[in-house]
C-alpha positions in Angstrom: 0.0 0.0 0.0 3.1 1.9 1.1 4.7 1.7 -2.4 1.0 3.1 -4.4 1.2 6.0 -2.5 4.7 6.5 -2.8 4.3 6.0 -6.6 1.5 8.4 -7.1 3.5 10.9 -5.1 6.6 10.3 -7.1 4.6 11.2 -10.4 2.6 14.0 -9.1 5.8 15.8 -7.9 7.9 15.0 -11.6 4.2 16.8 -13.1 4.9 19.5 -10.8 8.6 20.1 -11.5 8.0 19.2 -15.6 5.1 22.0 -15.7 7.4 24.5 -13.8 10.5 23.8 -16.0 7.9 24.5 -18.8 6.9 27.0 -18.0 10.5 28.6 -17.0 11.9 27.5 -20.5 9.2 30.0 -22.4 10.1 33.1 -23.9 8.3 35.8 -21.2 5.8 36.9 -23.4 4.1 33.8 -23.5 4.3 33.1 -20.1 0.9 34.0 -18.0 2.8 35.0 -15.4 4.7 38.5 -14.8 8.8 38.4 -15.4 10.3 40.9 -13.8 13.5 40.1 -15.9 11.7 40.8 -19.0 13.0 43.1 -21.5 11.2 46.3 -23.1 10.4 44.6 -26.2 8.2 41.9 -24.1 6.1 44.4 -22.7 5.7 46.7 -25.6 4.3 43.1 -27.3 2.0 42.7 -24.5 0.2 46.1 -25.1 
């Protein structure tokens, strides 16, 4: 029983990570999310 849980934990967490290392791999202006490294050009696409 031990080792389901374990499992499903395992592959929820590597969803988690995979979605956030997604996500960080985007150029910013696709990205939902604000970048406050973003350059100019990003936000003058935005608008």
């Amino acid at each position: 029983m031990f080792r389901i849980v374990r499992a499903v934990a395992v592959v929820l967490l590597a969803c988690v990570i995979g979605a956030y290392a997604a996500a960080a791999a985007q150029p910013p202006d696709t990205v939902e999310v604000p970048w406050p490294f973003a350059p100019a050009s990003a936000d003058s696409d935005l608008t």
